[in-house]
C-alpha positions in Angstrom: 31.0 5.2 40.0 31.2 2.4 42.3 34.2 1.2 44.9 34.5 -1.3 47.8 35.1 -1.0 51.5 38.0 -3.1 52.5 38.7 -2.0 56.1 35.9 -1.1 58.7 37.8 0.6 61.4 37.4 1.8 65.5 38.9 2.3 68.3 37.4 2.8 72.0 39.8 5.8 72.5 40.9 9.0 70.8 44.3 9.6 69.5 44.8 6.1 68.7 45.1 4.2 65.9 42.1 2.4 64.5 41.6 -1.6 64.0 39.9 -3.4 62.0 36.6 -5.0 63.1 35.3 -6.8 59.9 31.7 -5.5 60.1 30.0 -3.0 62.3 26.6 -1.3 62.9 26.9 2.5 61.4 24.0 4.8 63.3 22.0 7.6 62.0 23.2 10.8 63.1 25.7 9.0 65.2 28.7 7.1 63.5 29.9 3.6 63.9 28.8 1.8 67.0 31.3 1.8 69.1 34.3 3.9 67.4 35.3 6.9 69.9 34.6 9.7 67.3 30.9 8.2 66.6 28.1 11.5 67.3 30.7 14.3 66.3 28.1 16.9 64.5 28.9 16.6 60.7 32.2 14.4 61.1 30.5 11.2 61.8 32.3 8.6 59.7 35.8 9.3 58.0 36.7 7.6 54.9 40.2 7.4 53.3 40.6 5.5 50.1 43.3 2.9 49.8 44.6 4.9 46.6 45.7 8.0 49.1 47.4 5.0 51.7 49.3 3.6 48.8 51.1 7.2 48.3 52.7 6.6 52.1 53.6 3.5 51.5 55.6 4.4 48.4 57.0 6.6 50.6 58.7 3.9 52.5 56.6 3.9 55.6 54.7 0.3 56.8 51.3 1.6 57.1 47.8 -0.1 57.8 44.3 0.5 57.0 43.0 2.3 60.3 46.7 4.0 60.7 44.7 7.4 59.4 42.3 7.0 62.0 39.6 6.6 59.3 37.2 4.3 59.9 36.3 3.1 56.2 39.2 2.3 53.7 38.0 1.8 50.4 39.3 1.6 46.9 37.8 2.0 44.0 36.3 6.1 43.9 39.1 8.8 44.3 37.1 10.1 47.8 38.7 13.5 47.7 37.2 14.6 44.0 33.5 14.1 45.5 31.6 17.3 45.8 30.2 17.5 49.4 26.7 17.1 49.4 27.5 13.7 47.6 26.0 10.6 48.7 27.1 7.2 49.0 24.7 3.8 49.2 26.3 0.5 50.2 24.6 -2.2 48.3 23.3 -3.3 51.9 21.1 0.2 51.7 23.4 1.9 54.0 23.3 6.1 53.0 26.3 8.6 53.9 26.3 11.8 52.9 29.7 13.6 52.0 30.0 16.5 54.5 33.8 17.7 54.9 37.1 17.2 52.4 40.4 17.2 54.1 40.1 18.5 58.0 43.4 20.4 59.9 45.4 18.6 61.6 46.5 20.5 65.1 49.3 17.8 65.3 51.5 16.2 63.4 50.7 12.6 63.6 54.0 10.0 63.5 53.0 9.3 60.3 54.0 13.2 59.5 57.1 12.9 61.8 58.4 9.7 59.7 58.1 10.4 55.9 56.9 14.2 56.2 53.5 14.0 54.8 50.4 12.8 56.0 47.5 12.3 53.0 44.5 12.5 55.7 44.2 16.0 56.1 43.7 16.7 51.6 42.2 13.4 51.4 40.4 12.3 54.0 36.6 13.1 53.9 33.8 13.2 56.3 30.5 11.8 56.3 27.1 12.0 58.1 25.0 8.7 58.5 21.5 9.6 56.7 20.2 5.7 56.8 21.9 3.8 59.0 22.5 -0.6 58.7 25.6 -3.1 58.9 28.4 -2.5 57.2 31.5 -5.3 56.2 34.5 -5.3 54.3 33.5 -6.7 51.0 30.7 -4.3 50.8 30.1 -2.4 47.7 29.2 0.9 47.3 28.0 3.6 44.4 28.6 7.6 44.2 24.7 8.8 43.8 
């Protein structure tokens, strides 16, 4: 099974939306360089696949890749349906290792408050870095 990453995503601060950066350094044990959420334990890199942003958007609401405070969009492999313990390998060699599905949200986000649902907490998922390198949209990656 193999997908694509179409948004790289950061921000310097939590509770804010993340932006788009192109291409950025993922770190072992660590998280994207630079993206505020980088070194938390087993939630180092969030993924949310462009199929689960598509669902808010036929909701009505304008929403952007790094909206969901994910820091990889990617379309292509239905993220949610992979086992933890899955591991993904960009074709640049990086290596992330599915740790969490879904996560609680203590919140409701404003994309909750304006359409009533929010697809990050059931779709979201959470990843550990296990060999770390570049990553850029246009990357490809495979379900090991």
């Amino acid at each position: 099974m193999k997908g694509r990453v179409i948004s790289v995503n950061i921000s310097e601060a939590k509770g804010e939306k993340k932006r788009n950066v192109g291409t950025c350094r993922l770190l072992k044990n660590k998280g994207l360089s630079g993206d505020a959420h980088a070194g938390f334990m087993h939630r180092q890199v969030s993924l949310l696949a462009k199929e689960s942003v598509e669902k808010i958007k036929a909701k009505g609401l304008d929403v952007s890749y790094g909206d969901f405070a994910e820091n990889l969009t990617t379309e292509g492999v239905i993220l949610h349906e992979l086992p933890l313990g899955t591991t993904l390998r960009t074709n640049r060699g990086v290596t992330l290792r599915v740790t969490q599905i879904g996560k609680e949200c203590h919140t409701r986000c404003a994309i909750f408050q304006a359409v009533g649902d929010c697809v990050m907490p059931r779709e979201g998922i959470f990843t550990e870095v296990i060999t770390d390198g570049e990553i850029s949209v246009g990357d490809e990656f495979e379900v090991i």
